[in-house]
Each structure stands twice: as structure tokens, then as C-alpha cells.
PDB file of N, CA, C and O in Angstrom:
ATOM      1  N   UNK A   1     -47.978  81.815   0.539  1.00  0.00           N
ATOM      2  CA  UNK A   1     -47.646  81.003   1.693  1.00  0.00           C
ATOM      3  C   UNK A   1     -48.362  79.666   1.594  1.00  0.00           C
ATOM      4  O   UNK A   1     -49.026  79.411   0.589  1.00  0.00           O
ATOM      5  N   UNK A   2     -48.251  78.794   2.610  1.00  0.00           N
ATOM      6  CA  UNK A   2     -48.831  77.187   2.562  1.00  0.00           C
ATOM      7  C   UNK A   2     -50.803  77.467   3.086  1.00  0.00           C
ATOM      8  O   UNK A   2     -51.511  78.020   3.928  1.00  0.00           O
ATOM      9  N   UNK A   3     -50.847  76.712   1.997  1.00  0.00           N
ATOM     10  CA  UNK A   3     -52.629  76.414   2.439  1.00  0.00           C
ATOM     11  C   UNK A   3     -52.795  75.389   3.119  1.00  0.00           C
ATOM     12  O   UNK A   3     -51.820  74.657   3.289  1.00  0.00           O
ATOM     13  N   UNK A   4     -53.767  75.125   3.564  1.00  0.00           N
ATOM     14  CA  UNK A   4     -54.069  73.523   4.267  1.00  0.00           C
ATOM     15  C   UNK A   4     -54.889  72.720   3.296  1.00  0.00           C
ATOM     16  O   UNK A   4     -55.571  71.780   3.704  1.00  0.00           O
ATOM     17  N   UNK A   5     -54.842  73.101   1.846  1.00  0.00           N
ATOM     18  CA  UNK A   5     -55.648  72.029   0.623  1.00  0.00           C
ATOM     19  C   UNK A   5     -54.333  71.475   0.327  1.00  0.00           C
ATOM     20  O   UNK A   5     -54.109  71.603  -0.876  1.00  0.00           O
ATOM     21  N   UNK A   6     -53.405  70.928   0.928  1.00  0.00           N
ATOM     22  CA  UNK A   6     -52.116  70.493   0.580  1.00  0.00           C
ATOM     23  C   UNK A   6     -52.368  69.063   0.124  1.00  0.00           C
ATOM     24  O   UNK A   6     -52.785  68.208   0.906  1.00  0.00           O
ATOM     25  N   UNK A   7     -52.042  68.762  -1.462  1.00  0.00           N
ATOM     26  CA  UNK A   7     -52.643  67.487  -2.483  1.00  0.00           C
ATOM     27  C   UNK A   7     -51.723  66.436  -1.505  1.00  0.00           C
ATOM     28  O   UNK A   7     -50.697  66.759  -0.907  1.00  0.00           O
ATOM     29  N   UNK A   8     -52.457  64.903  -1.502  1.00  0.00           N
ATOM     30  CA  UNK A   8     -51.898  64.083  -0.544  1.00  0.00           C
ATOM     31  C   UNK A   8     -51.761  62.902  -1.991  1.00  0.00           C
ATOM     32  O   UNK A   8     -52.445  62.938  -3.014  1.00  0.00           O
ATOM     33  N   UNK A   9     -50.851  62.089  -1.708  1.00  0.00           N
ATOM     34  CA  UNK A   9     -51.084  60.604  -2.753  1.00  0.00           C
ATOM     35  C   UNK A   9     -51.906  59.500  -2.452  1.00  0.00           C
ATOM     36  O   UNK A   9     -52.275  58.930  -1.425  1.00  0.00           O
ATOM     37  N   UNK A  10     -52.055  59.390  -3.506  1.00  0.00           N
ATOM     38  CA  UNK A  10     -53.293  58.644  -3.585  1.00  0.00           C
ATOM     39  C   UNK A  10     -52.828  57.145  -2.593  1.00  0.00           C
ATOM     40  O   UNK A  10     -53.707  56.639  -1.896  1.00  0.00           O
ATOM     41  N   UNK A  11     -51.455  56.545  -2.613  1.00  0.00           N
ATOM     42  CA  UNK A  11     -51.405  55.837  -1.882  1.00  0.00           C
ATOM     43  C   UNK A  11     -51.317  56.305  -0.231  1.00  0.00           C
ATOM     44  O   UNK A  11     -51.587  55.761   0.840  1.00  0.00           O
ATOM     45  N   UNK A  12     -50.845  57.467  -0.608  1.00  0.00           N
ATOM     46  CA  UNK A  12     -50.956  57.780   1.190  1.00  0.00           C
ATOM     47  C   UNK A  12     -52.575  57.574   1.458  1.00  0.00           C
ATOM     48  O   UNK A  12     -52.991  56.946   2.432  1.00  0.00           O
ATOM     49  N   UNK A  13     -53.332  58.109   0.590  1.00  0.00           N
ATOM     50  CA  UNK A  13     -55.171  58.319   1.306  1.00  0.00           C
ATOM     51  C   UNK A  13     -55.100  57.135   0.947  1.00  0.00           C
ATOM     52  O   UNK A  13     -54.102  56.977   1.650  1.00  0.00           O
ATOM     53  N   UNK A  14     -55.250  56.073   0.462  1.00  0.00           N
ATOM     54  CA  UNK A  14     -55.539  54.693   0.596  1.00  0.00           C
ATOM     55  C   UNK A  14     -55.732  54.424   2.065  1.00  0.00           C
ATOM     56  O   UNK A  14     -56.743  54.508   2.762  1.00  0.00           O
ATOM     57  N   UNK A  15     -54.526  54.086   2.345  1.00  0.00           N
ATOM     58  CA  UNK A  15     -53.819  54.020   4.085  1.00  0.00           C
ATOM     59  C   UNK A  15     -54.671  54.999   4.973  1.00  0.00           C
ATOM     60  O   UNK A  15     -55.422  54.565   5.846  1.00  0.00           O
ATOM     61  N   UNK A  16     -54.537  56.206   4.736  1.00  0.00           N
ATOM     62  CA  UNK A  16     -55.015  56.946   5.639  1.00  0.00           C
ATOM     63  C   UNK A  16     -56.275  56.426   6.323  1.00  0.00           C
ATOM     64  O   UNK A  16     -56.446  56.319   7.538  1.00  0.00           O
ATOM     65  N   UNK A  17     -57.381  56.032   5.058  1.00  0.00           N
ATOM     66  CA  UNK A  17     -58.641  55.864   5.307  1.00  0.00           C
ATOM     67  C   UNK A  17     -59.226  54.637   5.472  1.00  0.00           C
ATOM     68  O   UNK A  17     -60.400  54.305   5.309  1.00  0.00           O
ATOM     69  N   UNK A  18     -57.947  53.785   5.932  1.00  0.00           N
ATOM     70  CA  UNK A  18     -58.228  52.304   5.714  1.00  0.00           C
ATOM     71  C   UNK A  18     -58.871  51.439   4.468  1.00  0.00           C
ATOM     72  O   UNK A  18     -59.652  50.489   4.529  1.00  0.00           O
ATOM     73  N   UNK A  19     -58.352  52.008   3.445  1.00  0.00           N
ATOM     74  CA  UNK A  19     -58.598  50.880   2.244  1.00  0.00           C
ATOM     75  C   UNK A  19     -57.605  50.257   1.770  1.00  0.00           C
ATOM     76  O   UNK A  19     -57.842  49.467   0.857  1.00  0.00           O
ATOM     77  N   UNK A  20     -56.350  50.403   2.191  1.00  0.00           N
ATOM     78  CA  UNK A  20     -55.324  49.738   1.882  1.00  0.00           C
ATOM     79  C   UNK A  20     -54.854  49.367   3.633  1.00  0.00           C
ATOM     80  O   UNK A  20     -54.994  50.187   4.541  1.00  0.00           O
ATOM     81  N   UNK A  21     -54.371  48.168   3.788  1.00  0.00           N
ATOM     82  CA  UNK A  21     -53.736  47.892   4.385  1.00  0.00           C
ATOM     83  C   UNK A  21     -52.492  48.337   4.998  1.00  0.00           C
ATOM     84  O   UNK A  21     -52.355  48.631   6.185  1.00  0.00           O
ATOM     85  N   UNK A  22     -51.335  48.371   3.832  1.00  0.00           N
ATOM     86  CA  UNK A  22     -49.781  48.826   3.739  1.00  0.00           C
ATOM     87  C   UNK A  22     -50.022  49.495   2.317  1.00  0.00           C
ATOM     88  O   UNK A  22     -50.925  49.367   1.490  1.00  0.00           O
ATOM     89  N   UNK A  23     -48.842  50.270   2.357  1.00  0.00           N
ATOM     90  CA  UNK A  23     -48.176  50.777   0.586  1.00  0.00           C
ATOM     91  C   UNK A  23     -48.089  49.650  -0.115  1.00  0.00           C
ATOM     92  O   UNK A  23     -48.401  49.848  -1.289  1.00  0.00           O
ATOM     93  N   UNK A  24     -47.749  48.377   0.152  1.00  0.00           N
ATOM     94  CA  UNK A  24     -47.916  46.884  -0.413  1.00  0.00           C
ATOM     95  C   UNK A  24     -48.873  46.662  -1.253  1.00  0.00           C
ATOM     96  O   UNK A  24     -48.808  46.381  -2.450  1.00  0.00           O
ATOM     97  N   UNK A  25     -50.414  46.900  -0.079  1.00  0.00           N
ATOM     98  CA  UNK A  25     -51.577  46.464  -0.161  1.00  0.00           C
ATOM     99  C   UNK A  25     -52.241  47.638  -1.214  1.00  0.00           C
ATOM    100  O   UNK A  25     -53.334  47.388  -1.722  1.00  0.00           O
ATOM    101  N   UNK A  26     -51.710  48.622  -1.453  1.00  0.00           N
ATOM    102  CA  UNK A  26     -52.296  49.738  -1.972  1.00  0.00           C
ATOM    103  C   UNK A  26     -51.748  49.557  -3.569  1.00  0.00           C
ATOM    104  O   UNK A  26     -52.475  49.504  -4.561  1.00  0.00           O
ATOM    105  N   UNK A  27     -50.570  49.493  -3.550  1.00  0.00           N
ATOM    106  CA  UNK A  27     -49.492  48.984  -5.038  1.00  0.00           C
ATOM    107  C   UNK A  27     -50.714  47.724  -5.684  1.00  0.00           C
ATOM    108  O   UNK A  27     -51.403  47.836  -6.698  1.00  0.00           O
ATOM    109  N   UNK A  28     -50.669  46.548  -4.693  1.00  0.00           N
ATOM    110  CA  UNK A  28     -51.686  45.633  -5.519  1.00  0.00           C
ATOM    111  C   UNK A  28     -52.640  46.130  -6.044  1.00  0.00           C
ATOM    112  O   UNK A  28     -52.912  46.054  -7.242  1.00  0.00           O
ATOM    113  N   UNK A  29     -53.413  46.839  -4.989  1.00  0.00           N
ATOM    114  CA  UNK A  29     -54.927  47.771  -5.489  1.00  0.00           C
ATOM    115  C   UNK A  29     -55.269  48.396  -6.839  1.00  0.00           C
ATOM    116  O   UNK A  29     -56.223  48.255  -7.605  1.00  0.00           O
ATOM    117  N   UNK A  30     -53.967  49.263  -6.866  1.00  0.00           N
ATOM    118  CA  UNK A  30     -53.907  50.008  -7.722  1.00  0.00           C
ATOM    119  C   UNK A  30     -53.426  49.318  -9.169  1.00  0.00           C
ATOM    120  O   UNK A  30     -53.872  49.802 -10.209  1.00  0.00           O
ATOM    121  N   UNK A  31     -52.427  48.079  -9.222  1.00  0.00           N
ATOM    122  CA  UNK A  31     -51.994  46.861 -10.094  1.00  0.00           C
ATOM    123  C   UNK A  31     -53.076  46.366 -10.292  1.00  0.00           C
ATOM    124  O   UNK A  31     -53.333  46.424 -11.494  1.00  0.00           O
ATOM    125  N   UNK A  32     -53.989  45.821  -9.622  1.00  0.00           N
ATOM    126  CA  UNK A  32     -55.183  44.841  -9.884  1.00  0.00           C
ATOM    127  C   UNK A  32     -56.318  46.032 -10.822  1.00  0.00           C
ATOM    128  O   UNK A  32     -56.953  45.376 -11.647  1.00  0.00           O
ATOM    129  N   UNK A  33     -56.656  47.403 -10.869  1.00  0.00           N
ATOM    130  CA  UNK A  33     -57.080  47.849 -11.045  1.00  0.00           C
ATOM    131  C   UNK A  33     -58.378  48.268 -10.724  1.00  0.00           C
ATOM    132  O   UNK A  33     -59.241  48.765 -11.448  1.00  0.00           O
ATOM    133  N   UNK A  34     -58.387  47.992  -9.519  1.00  0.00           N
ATOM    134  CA  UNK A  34     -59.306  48.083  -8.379  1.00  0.00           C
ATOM    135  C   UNK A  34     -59.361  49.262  -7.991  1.00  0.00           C
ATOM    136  O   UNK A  34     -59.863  49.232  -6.867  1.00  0.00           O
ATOM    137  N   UNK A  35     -59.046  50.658  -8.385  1.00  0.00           N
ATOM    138  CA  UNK A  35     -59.253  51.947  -8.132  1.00  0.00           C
ATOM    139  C   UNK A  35     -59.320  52.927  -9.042  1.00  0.00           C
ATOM    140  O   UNK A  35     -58.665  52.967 -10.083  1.00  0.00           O
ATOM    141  N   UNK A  36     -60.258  53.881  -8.596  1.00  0.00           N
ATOM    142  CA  UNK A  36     -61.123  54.934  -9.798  1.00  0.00           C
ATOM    143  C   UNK A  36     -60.630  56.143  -8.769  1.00  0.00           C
ATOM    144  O   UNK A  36     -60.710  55.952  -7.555  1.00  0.00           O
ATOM    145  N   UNK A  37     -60.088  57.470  -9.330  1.00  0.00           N
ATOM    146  CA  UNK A  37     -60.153  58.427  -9.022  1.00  0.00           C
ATOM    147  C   UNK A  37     -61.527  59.670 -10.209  1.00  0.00           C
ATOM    148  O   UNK A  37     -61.738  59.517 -11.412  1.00  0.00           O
ATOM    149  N   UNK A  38     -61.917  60.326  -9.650  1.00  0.00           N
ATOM    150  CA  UNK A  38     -63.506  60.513 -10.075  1.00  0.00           C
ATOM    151  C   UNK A  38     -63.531  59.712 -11.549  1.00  0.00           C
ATOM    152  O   UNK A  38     -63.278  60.186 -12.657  1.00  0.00           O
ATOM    153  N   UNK A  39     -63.891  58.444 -11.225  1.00  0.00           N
ATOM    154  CA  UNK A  39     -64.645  57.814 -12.050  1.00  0.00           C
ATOM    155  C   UNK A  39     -63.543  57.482 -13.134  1.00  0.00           C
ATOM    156  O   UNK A  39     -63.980  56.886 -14.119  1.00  0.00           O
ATOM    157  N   UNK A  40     -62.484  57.702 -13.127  1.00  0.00           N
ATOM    158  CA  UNK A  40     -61.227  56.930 -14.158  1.00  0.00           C
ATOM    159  C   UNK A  40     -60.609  56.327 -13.753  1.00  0.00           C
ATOM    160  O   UNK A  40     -59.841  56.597 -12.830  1.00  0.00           O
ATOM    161  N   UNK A  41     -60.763  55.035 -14.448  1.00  0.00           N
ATOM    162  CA  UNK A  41     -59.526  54.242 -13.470  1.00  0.00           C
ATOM    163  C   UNK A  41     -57.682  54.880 -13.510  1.00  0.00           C
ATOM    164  O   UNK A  41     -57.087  55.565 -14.343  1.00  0.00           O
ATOM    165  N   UNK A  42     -57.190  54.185 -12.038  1.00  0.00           N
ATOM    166  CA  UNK A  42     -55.921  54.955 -11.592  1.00  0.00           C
ATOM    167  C   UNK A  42     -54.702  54.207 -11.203  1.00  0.00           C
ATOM    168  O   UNK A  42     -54.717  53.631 -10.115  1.00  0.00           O
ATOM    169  N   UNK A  43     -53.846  54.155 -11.815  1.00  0.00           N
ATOM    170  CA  UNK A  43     -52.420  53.022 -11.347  1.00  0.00           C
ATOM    171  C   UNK A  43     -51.499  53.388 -10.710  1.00  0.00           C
ATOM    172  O   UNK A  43     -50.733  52.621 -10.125  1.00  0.00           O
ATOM    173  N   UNK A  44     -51.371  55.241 -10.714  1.00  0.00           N
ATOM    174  CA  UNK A  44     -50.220  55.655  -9.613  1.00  0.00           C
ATOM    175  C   UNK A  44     -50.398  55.731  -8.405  1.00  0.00           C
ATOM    176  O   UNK A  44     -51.383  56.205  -7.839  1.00  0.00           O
ATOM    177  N   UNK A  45     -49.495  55.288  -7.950  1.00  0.00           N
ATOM    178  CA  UNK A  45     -49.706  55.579  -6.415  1.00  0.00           C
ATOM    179  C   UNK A  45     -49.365  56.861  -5.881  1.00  0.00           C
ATOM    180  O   UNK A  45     -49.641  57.212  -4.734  1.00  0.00           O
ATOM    181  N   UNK A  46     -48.631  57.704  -6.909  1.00  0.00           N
ATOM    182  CA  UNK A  46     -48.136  59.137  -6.724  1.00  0.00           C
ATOM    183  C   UNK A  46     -49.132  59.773  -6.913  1.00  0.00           C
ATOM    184  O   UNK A  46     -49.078  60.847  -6.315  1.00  0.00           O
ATOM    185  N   UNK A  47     -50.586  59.538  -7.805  1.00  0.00           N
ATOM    186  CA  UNK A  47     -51.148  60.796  -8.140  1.00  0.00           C
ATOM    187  C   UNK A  47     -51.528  61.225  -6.910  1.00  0.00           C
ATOM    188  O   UNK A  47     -51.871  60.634  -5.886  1.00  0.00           O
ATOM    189  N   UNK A  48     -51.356  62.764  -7.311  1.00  0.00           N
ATOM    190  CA  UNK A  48     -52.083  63.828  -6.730  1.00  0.00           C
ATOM    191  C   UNK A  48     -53.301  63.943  -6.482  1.00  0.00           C
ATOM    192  O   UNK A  48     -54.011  63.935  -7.488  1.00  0.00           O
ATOM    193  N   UNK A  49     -54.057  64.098  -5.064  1.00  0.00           N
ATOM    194  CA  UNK A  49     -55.271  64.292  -4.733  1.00  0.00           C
ATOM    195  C   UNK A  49     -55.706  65.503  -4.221  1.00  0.00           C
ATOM    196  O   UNK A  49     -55.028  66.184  -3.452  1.00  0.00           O
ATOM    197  N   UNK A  50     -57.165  65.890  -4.743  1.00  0.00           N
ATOM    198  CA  UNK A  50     -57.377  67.326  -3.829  1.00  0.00           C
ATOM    199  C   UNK A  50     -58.772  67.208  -3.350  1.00  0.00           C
ATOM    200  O   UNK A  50     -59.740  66.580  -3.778  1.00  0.00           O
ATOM    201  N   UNK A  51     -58.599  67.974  -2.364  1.00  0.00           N
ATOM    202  CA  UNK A  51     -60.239  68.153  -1.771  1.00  0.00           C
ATOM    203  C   UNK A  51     -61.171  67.959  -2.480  1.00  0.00           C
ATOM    204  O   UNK A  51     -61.050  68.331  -3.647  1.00  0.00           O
ATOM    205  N   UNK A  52     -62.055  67.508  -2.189  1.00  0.00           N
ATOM    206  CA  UNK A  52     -63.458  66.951  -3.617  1.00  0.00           C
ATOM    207  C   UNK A  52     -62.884  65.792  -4.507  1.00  0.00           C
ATOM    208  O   UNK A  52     -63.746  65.570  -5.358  1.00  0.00           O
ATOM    209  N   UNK A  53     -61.977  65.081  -4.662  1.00  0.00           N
ATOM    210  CA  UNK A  53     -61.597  64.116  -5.267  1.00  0.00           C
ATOM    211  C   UNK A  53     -62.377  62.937  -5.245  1.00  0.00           C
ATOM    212  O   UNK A  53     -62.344  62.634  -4.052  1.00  0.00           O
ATOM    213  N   UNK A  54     -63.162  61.957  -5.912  1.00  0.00           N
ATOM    214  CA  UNK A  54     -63.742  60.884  -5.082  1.00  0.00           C
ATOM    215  C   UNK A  54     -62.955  59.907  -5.795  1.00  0.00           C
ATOM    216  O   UNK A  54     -62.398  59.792  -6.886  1.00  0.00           O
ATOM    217  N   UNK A  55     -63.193  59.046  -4.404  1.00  0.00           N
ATOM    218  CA  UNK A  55     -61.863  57.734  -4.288  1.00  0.00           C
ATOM    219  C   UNK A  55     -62.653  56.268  -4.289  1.00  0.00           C
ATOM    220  O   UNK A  55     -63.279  55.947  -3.279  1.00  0.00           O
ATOM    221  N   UNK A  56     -62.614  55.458  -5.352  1.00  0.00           N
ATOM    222  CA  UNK A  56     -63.507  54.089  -5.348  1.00  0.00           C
ATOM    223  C   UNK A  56     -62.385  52.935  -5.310  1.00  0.00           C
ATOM    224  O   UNK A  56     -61.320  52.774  -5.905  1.00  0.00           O
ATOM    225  N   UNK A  57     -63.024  52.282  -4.450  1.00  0.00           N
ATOM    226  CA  UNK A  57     -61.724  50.912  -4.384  1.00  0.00           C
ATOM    227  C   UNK A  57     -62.788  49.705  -4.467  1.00  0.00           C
ATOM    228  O   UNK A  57     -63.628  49.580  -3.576  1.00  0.00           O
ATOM    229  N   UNK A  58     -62.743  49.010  -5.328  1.00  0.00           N
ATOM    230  CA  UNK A  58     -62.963  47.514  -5.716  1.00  0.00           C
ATOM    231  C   UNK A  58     -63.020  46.583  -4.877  1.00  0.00           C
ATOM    232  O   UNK A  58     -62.664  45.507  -5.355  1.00  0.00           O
ATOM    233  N   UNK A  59     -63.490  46.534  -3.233  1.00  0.00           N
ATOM    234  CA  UNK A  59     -62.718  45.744  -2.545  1.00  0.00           C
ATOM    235  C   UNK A  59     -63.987  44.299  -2.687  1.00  0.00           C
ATOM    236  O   UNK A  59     -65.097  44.440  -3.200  1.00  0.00           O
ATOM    237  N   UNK A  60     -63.462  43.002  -2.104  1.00  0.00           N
ATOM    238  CA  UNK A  60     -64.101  42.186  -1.946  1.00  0.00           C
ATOM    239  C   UNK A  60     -65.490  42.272  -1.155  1.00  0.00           C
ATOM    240  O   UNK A  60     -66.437  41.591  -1.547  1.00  0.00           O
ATOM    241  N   UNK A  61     -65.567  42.810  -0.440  1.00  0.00           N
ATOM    242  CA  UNK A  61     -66.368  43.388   0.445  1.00  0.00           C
ATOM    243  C   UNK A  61     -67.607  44.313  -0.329  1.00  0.00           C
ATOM    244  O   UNK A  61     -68.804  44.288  -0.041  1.00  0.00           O
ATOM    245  N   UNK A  62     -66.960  45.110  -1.369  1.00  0.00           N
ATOM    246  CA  UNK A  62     -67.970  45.565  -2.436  1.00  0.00           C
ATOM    247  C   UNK A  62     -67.267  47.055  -2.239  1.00  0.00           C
ATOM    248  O   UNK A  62     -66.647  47.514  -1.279  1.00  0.00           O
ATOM    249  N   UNK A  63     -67.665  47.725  -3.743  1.00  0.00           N
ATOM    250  CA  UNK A  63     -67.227  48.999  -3.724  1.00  0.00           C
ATOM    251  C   UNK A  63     -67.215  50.077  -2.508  1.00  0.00           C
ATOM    252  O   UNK A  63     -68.225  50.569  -2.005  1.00  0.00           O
ATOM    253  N   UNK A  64     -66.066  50.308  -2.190  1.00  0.00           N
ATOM    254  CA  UNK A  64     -65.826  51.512  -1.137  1.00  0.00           C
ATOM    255  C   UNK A  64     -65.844  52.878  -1.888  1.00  0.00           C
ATOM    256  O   UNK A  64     -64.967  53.022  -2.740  1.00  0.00           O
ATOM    257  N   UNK A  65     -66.674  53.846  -1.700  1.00  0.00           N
ATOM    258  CA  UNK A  65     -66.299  55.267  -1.975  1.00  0.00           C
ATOM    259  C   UNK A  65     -65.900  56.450  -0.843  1.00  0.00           C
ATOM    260  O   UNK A  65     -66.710  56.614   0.068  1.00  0.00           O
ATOM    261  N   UNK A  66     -64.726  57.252  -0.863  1.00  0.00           N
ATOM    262  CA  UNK A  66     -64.159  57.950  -0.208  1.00  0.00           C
ATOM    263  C   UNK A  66     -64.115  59.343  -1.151  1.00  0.00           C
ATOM    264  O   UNK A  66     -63.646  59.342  -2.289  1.00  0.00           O
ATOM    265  N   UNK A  67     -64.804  60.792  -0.350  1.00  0.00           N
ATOM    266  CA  UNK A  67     -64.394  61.931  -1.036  1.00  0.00           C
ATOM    267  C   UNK A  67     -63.130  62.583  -0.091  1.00  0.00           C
ATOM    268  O   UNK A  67     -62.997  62.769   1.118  1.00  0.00           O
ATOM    269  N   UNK A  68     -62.651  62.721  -0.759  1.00  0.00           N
ATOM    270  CA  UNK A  68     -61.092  63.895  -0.744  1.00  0.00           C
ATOM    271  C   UNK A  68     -61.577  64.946   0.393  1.00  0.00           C
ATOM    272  O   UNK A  68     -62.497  65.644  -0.033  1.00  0.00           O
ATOM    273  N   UNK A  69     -61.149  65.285   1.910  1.00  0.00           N
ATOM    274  CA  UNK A  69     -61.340  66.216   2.082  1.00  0.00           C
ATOM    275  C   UNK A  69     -60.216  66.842   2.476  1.00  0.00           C
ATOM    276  O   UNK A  69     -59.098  66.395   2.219  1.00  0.00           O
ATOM    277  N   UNK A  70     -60.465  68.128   3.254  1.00  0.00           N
ATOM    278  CA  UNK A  70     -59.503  68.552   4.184  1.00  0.00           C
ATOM    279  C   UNK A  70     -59.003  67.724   5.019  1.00  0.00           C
ATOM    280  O   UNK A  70     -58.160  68.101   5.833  1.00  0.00           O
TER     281      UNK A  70
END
């Protein structure tokens, strides 16, 4: 049956958590190469995320880190 560790995209958690603006703002992010999923950099906006994932975004402001949760 369905769990609640249900993998989200990486552009959706962008958004979710306020590091992207729009899917727009998240596409650039991820184009500019301004995002690390644990520690590799990442260009899809489809990948798959799971709980414990950590999420680094490049922003002007200075590196943001976000872990994956429930």
C-alpha cells in the first residue's frame, strides 16, 4: 500500500521550501548549476528525492542547505 516517504522533485522541494521562486526560477537554478543533491551537483528538475536527502542551493545570499524530510 502507499507510505508517506512518497519521493517529491527536486523542483517541486525547491518551491516548497522557498529556494526557488517559480519552476522558472528553479529551471535557472538548476541550469546555472547552483544545486547539489548530497553533495553532487544536479540539473533535473525531475530527480527524485527522499527523506534524508540534503539539498544545497548556491544562492546570492550564500549557500542554503535543506534536508529531505517527511
Amino acid at each position: 500500500m502507499g507510505t508517506t516517504d512518497e519521493p517529491i522533485r527536486l523542483g517541486q522541494f525547491l518551491k516548497l521550501v522557498n529556494l526557488a521562486e517559480s519552476g522558472g526560477h528553479a529551471r535557472a537554478l538548476l541550469d546555472d548549476g547552483a544545486v547539489t543533491v548530497n553533495g553532487e551537483p544536479e540539473t533535473r528538475r525531475g530527480r527524485q528525492l527522499r527523506p534524508g536527502d540534503q539539498v544545497e542551493v548556491d544562492l546570492p545570499g550564500g549557500p542554503q542547505r535543506v534536508t529531505v524530510e517527511l
